[in-house]
N, C-alpha and C positions, 0 to 999 in steps of 0.2 A: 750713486750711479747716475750719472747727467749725460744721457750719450745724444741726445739731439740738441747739444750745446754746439753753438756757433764760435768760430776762431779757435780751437781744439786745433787744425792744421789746414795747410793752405787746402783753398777748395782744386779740386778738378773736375773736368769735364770727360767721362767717360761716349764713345762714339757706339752706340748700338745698332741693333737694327730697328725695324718698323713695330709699333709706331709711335715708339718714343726714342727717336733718334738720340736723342744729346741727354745724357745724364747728368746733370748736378750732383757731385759729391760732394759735401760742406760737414758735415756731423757721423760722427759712428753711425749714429741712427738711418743714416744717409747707406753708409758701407753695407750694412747689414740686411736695407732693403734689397740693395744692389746684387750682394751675393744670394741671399736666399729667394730674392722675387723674381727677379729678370735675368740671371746668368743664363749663357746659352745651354751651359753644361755644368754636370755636377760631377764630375768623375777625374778631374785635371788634378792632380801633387801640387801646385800652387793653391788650386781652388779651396782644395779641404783644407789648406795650412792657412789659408787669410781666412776663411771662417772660425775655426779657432781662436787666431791671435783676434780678430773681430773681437768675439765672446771675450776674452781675457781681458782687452782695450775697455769694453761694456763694464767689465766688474772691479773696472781700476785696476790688474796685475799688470798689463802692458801699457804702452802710454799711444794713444789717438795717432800718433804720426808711423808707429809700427803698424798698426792697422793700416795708415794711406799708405805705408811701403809694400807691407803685405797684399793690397790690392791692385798695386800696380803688376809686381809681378802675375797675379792672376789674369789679370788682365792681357797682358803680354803671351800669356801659355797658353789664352783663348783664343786670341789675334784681336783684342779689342782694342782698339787705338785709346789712347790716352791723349789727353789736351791737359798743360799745366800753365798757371801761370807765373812766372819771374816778379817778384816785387823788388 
């Protein structure tokens, strides 16, 4: 179980508010703060489904880039802007 292992899936930059605007996503470890620390909400069908697949991504049944799919939709169902970048 290696979830704050780097290059797991491309990073993104989640747009919060104050006052830590700009979130670095790089590692499950990253997703997981994301949903359980600083989400604005805990109540959203996206939300609870990328905490899960999260959890699953953490104990190896899902694979890290289900996790960053699963957060973007969450993200999206919050209205939190997403920054990706194209290599």
């Amino acid at each position: 179980m290696i979830w704050h292992r780097h290059g797991d899936f491309a990073p993104l930059m989640l747009v919060m508010g104050a006052p830590q605007k700009y979130r670095l996503i790089s590692t499950l470890g990253d997703v997981a703060e994301a949903l359980i620390g600083i989400w604005p909400s805990d109540d959203g069908e996206e939300y609870v489904v990328a905490v899960r697949i999260c959890l699953e991504a953490i104990h190896g049944k899902l694979s890290p880039n289900e996790a960053r799919s699963a957060l973007i939709r969450a993200a999206e169902e919050a209205g939190i802007p997403v920054i990706t970048v194209v290599h």
